[in-house]
C-alpha positions as CSV (number, residue, x, y, z in Angstrom):
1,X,15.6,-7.7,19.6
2,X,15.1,-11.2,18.4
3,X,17.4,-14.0,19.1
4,X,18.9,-14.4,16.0
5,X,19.5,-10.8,15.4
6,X,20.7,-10.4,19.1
7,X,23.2,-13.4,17.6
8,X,24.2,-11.6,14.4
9,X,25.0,-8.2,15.4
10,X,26.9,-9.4,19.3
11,X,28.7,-12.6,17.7
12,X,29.2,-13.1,14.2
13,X,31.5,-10.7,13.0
14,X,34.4,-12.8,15.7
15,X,33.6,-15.4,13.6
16,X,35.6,-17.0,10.8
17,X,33.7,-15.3,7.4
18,X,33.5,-19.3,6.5
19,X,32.1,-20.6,9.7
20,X,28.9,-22.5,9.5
21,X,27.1,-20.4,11.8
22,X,27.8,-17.4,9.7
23,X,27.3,-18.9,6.5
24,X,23.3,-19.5,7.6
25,X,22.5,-16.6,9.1
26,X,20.2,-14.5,6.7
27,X,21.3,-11.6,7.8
28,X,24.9,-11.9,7.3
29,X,23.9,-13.0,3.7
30,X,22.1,-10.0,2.6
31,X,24.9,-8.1,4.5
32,X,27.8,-9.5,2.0
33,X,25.8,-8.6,-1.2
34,X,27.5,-5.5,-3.4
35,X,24.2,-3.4,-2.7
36,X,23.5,-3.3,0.7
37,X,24.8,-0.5,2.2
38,X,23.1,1.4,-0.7
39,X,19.9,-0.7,-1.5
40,X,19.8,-2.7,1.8
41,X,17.3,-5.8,1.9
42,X,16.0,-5.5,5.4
43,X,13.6,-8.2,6.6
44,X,11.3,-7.0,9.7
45,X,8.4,-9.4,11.5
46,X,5.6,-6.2,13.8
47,X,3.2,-9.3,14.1
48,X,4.4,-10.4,17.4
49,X,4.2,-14.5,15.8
50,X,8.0,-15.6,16.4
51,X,8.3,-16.5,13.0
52,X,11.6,-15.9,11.2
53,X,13.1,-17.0,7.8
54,X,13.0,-20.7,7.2
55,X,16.7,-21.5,8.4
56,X,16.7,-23.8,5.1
57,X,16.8,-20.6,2.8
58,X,19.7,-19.1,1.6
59,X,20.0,-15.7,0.7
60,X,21.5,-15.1,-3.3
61,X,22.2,-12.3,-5.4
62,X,22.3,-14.1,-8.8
63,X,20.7,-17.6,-9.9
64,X,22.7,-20.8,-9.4
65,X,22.8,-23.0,-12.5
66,X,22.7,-26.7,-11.2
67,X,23.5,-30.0,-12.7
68,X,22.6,-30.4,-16.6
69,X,21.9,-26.7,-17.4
70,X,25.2,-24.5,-18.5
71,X,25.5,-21.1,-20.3
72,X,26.8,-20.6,-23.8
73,X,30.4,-20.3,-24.3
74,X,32.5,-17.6,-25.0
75,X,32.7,-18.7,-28.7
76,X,29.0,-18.3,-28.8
77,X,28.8,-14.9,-27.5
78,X,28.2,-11.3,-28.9
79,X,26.9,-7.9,-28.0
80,X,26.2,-4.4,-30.1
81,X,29.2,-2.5,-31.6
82,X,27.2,0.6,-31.5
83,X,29.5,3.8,-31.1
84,X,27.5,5.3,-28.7
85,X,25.2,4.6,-26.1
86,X,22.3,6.3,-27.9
87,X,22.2,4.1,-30.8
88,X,21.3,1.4,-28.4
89,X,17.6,2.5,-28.5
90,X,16.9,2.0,-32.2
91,X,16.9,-0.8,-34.9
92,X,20.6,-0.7,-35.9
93,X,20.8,-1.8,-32.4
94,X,22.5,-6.0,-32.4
95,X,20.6,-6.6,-29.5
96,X,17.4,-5.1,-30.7
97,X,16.7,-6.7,-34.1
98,X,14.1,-9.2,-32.4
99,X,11.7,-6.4,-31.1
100,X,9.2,-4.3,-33.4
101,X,10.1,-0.7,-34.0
102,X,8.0,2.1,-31.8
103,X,5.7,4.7,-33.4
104,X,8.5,7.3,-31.6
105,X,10.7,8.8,-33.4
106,X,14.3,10.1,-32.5
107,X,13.4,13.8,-33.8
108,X,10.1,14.8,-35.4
109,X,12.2,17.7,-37.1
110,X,13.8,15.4,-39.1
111,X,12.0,15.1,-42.4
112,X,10.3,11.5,-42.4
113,X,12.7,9.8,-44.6
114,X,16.0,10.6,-41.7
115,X,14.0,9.8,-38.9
116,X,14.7,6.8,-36.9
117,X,12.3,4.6,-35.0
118,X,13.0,3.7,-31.7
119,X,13.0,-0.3,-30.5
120,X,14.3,-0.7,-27.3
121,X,11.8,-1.1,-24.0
122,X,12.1,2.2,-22.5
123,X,11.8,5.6,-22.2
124,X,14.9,7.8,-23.1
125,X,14.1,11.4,-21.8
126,X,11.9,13.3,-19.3
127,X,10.1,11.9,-16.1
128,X,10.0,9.3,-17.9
129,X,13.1,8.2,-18.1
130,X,14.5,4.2,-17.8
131,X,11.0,3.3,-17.0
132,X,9.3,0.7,-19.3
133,X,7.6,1.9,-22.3
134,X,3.2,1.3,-22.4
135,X,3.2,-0.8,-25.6
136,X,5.7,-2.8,-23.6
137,X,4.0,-3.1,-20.1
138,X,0.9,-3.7,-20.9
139,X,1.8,-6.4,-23.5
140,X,3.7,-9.8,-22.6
141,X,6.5,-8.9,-25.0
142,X,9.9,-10.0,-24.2
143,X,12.7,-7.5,-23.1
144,X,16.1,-7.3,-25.2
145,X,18.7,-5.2,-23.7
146,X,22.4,-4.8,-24.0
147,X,24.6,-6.9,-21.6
148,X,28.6,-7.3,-21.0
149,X,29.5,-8.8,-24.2
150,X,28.2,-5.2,-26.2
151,X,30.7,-1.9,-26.8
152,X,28.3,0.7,-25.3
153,X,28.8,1.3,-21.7
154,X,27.3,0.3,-19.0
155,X,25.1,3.6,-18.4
156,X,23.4,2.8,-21.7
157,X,19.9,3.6,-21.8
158,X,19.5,0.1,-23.0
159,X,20.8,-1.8,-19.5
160,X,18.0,-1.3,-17.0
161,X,17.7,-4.6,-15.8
162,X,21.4,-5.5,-16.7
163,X,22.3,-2.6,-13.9
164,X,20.6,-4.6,-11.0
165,X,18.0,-3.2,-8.6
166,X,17.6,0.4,-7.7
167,X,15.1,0.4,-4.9
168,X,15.7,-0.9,-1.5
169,X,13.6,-4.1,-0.5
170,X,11.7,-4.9,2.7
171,X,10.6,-8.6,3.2
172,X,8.0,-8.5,6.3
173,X,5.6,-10.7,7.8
174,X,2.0,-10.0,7.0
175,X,-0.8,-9.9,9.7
176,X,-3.7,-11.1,7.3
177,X,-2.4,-14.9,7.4
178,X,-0.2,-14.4,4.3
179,X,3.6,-15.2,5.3
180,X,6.0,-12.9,4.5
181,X,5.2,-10.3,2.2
182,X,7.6,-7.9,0.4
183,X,7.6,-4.0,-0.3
184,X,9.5,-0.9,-0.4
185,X,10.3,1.5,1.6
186,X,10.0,4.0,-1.2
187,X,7.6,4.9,-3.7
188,X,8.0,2.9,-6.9
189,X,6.6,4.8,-10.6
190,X,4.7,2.8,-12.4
191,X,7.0,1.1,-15.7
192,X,10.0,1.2,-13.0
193,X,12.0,-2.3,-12.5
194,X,12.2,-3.8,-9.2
195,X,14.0,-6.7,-9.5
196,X,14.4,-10.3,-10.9
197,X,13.5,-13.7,-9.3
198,X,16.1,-15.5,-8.7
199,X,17.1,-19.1,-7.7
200,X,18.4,-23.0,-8.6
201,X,17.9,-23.3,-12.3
202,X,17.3,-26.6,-13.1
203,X,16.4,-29.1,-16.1
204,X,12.6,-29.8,-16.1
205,X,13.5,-33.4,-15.2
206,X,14.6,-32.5,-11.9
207,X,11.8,-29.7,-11.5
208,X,9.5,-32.7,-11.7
209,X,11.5,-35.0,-9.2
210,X,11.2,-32.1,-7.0
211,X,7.4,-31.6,-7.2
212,X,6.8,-35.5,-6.3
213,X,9.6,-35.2,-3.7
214,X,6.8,-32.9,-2.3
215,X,4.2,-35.4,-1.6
216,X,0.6,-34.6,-2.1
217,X,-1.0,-33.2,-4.4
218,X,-1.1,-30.0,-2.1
219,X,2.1,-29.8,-1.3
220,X,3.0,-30.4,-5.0
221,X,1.2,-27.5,-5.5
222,X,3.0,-25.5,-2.9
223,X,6.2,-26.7,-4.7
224,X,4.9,-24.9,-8.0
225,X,4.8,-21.4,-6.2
226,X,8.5,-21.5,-6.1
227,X,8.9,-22.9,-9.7
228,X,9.0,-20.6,-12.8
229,X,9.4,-22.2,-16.2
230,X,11.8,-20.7,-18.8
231,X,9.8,-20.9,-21.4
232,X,9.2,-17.4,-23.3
233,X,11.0,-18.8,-26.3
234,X,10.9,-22.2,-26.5
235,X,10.2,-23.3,-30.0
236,X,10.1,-27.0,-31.2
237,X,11.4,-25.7,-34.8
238,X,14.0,-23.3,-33.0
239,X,17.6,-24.3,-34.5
240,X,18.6,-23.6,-31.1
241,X,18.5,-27.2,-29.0
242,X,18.2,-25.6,-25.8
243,X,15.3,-24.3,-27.0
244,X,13.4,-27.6,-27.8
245,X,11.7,-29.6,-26.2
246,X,11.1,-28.9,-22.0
247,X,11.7,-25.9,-20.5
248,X,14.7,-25.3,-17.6
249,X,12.7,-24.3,-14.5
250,X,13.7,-21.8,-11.8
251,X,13.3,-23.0,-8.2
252,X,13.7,-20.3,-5.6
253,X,12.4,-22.1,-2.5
254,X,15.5,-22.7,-0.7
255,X,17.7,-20.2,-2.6
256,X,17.0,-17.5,-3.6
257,X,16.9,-13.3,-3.5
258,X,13.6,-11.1,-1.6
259,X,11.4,-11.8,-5.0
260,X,11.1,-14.9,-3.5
261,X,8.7,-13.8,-0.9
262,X,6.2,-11.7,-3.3
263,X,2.6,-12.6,-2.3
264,X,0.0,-13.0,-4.9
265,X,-2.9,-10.7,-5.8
266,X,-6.1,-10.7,-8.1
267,X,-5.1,-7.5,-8.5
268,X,-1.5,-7.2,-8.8
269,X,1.1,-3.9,-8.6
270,X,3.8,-5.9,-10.2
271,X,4.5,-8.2,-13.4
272,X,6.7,-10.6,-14.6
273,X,8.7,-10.0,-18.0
274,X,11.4,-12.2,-19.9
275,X,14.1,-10.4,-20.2
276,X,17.4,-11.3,-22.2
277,X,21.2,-10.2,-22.3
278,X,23.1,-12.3,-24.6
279,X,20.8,-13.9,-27.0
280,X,23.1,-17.1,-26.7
281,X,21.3,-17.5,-23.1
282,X,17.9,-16.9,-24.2
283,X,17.2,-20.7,-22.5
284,X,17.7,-18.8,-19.0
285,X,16.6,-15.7,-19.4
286,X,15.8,-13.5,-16.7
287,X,12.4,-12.9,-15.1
288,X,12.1,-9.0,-14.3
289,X,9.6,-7.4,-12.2
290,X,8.3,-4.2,-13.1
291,X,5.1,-1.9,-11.8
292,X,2.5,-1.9,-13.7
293,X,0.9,1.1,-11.3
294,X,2.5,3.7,-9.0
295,X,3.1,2.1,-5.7
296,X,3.4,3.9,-2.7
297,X,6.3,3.0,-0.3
298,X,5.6,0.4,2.0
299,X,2.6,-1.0,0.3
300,X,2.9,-4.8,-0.6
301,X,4.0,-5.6,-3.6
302,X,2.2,-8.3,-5.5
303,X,2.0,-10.1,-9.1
304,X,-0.4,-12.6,-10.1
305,X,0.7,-15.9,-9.8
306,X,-2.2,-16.9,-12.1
307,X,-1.3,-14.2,-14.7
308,X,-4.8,-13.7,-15.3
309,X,-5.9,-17.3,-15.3
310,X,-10.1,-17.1,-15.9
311,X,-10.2,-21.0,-15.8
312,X,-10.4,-20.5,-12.2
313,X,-13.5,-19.7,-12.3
314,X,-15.4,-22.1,-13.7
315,X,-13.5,-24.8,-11.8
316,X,-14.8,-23.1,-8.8
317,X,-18.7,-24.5,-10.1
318,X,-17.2,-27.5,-10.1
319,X,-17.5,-29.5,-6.5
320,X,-15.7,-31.9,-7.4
321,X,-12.7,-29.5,-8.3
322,X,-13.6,-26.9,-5.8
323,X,-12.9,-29.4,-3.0
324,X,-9.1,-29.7,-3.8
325,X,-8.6,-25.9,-4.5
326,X,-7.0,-23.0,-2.5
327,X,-8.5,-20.3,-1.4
328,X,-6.8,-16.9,-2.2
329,X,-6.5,-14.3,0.7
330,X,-5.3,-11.1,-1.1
331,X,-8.5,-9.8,-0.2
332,X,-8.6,-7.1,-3.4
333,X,-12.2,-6.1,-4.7
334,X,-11.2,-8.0,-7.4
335,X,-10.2,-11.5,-6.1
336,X,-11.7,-14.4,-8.0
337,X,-11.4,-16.4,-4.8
338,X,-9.2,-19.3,-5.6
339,X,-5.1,-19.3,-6.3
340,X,-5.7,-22.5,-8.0
């Protein structure tokens, strides 16, 4: 058993819950999340390295909004007044008037004038069920779903991501020269959420202080792994001022949840989607993870950090460029060789 774990499990529950000592360990933070006993967050190292969890990381369950960025007021607020939880998943639906309707219909008995299309993200019925819909997971369309504020409950078909994770997560260190790595230890169907990325959201002025508080140019470009703009909807004719101008940033390098630790691939199992609650916070929405392809438990779980980036490539040609780029290690038959 490893130091720290030998420390956590012989000496920190006589400690004060507030104690310092406590309040660092990673272990006691992932213990005092809501989940845990049900969808734990274990973190495991077969490598034989030594290498633990920076000790400068902090374990969260939801993102920390830091100096400059706030969340709309209650005045601002609203939700659906739907009077069931089915009506959620079509037009008449508050929170759904921003997506396009689906070619589905409610009941194909009806006679075409009655029937209703459906516009929320995911399947309603069948095997199917709560996972994210094909014209929405192979698209980068945002994600509207019901939140707090709305009268349907919170079992609605339309509250996926709003209902938190639903798989246990395994952060674990990697033996190909990649970190720490993430996966779980059950199978995951492909369309099924996994969980959101999570961290210090900041204004984009202190993103950038951040990323020259890094250094070099290569360590400003480790800085950027961490970082994840908010900018889905920004819109420099929006009426919405928070939605002008520079994005708010998400920095999850010293705080954040096990998302934090996802590796990159060419050829990715996972991908990011914006997904909003309350359309009065639509300036810090929330980034989702969802399969895009069945994943077998304890396979890795990746996204592209790239997103499909081809520009890579032809910098690569470049020596000039080529000299200051990193090399990707995903090692998938599909790796265009470079992260960036």
């Amino acid at each position: 058993m490893e130091e720290v774990t030998k420390r956590h499990f012989f000496e920190h529950g006589k400690l004060e819950p507030e104690s310092a000592e406590r309040l660092s360990c990673h272990l006691c933070q992932i213990r005092s999340f809501a989940t845990h006993k049900k969808l734990p967050i274990t973190i495991v190292n077969e490598t034989g390295d030594g290498a633990t969890i920076p000790p400068t990381f902090r374990f969260i369950d939801h993102s920390i909004l830091r100096d400059g960025v706030e969340a709309a007021g209650d005045e601002f607020r609203s939700g659906c007044d739907c009077a069931n939880d089915d009506d959620c998943m079509y037009g008449t639906c508050l929170c759904l008037q921003a997506m396009a309707s689906d070619s589905e219909s409610d009941d194909e008995r009806r006679p075409i004038a009655r029937q209703r299309k459906k516009r929320f993200a995911y399947y309603s019925s069948g095997m199917k069920s709560g996972l994210l819909r094909s014209r929405i997971l192979n698209s980068l369309e945002p994600i509207y779903e019901c939140h707090q504020s709305c009268n349907c409950s919170k079992q609605c078909p339309n509250r996926v991501v709003d209902r938190g994770r639903t798989i246990p997560l395994q952060i674990f260190r990697t033996d190909n020269q990649r970190g720490w790595g993430v996966r779980s230890t059950v199978d995951i169907k492909k369309g099924q959420y996994v969980d959101c990325y999570l961290g210090e959201v900041i204004t984009s002025e202190e993103a950038n202080r951040r990323r020259n508080e890094s250094g070099t140019s290569i360590t400003t470009r480790h800085k950027d792994v961490y970082l994840f703009a908010l900018d889905k909807f920004m819109n420099e004719e929006s009426p919405d001022p928070r939605l002008r101008g520079d994005p708010l940033e998400v920095d999850g390098e010293f705080m954040g949840g096990p998302t934090r630790f996802i590796n990159h691939s060419c050829d990715p199992n996972m991908r990011i989607f914006a997904r909003v609650g309350d359309q009065a916070d639509m300036h810090i929405h929330d980034l989702a993870f969802f399969a895009i392809k069945d994943i077998d438990r304890l396979t890795e779980l990746t996204f592209d950090y790239q997103n499909g980036q081809q520009d890579l490539d032809n910098d690569a040609h470049n020596p000039k460029l080529k000299s200051h780029m990193t090399k990707c290690r995903c090692g998938s038959k599909r790796c265009r060789g470079y992260l960036w």
